[in-house]
N, C-alpha and C positions, 0 to 999 in steps of 0.2 A: 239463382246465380250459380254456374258453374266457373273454373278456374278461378286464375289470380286477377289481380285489378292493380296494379302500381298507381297511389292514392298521393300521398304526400312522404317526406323524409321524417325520422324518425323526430327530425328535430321541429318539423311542424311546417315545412315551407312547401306548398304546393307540388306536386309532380310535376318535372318540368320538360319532359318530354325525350327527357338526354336516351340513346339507344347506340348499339355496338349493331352491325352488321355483321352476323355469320352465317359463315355456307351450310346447306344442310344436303347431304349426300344421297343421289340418287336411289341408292340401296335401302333407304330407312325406311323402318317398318309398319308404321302407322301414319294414320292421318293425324297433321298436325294445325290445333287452332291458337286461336289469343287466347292468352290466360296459359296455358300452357308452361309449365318451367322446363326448363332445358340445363343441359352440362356442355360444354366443350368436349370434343371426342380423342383431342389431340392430334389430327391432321389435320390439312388444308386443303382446299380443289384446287381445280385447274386458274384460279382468279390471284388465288393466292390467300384468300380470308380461311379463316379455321371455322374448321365444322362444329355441327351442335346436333346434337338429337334428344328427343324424348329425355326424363328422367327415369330410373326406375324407383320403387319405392324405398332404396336404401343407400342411392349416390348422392354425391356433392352436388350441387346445384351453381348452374350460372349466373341465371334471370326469369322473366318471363317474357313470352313473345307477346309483343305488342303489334304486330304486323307485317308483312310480309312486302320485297318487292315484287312488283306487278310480272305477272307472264304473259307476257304480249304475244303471246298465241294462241291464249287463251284467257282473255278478258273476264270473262264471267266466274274464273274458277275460284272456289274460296278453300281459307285453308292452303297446307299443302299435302296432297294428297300421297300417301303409301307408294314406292319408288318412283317420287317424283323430284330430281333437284330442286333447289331455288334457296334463295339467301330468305335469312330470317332476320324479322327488327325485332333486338333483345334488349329488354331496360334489367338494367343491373347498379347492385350496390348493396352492402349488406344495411347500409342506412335506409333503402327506402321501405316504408310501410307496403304491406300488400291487402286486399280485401280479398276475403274467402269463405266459400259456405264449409260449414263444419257438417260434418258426415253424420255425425248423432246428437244427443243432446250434451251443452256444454256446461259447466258447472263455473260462477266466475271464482270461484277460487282454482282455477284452473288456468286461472290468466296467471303469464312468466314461468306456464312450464312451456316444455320441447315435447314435440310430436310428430309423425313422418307425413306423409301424404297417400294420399290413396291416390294411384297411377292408373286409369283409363283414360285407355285412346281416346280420341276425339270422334265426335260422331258428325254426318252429315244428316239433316233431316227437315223436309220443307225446305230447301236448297240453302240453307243455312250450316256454318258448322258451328258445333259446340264444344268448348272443352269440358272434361268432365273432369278434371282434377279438382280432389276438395283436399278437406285437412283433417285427418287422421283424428278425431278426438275420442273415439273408442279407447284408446291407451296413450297416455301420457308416459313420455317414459323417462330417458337421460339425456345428458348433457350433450352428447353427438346426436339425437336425433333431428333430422332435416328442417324441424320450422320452428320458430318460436314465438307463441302465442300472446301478442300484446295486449290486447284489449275488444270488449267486445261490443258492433255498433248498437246504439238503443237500447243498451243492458238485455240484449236477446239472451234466453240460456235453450231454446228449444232445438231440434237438429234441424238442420239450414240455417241457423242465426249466422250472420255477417258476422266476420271474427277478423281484427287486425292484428297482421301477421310481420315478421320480418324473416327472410333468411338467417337460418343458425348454421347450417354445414353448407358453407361454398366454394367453389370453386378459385375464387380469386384469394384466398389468403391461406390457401395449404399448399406444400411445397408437391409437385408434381400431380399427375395426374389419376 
């Protein structure tokens, strides 16, 4: 499992499908999949919705993309591909759980620290894309880093264990951008 997964709220109720639509600008540099987290760029397009692109491994964070709307000119396409517009369906809340593979092996005392993310583009392959964003557990570090480690599924401690996660540095509750 690559990228994020929006699971349930921290407080135990189901994911419930809630999403913000934002524009994502022609100009943007990678291919973009689900699971994928994203920031607000602070402009809007031509529609009028504020844009989002990629994170990089040490900004604020929105959400994650749960889906994309359709390009009716091209049906089959998945993902959104490297300068291609199109709006993105982003679940946001710094309440809700995420599901993620951990990059090395994780240690559960390790659970309730903060750690950043490891940032790769998305890949297309076998006509699928994938995201490839995982969770930084090589280094645990402070209090502003990007994620915060809540618990781990199946008591996995090896690299790729399923690790539940919550946004710790977002977008929605720091004053500008």
């Amino acid at each position: 499992m690559a990228g994020f997964k929006p699971v349930q709220s921290i407080g135990g109720a189901p994911y419930n499908g809630k999403i913000i639509h934002l524009g994502v600008a022609a100009g943007h540099a990678t291919l973009l999949a689900k699971g994928d987290l994203v920031r607000v760029s602070g402009t809007a397009n031509a529609a009028g919705l504020q844009e989002c692109d990629a994170i990089s491994s040490s900004s604020l964070i929105t959400g994650v993309i749960v889906g994309f709307l359709p390009n009716f000119s091209d049906l089959e396409q998945q993902g959104l591909p490297a300068s291609t517009g199109g709006t993105a369906l982003v679940a946001v809340g710094r309440d809700m759980l995420l599901e993620v593979a951990s990059s090395t092996t994780v240690a559960i005392t390790d659970v309730g620290q903060n750690a950043a993310c490891v940032v790769t583009a998305a890949t297309l392959s076998g006509g699928l894309v994938h995201s490839n964003m995982t969770l930084n557990t090589a280094s645990f570090g402070t209090a502003t880093d990007q994620i915060r480690l809540e618990g781990l599924k199946d008591g996995g401690t090896a690299a790729g264990t399923i690790c539940y996660v919550r946004i710790n540095e977002s977008t929605l509750d720091t004053v500008g951008i």
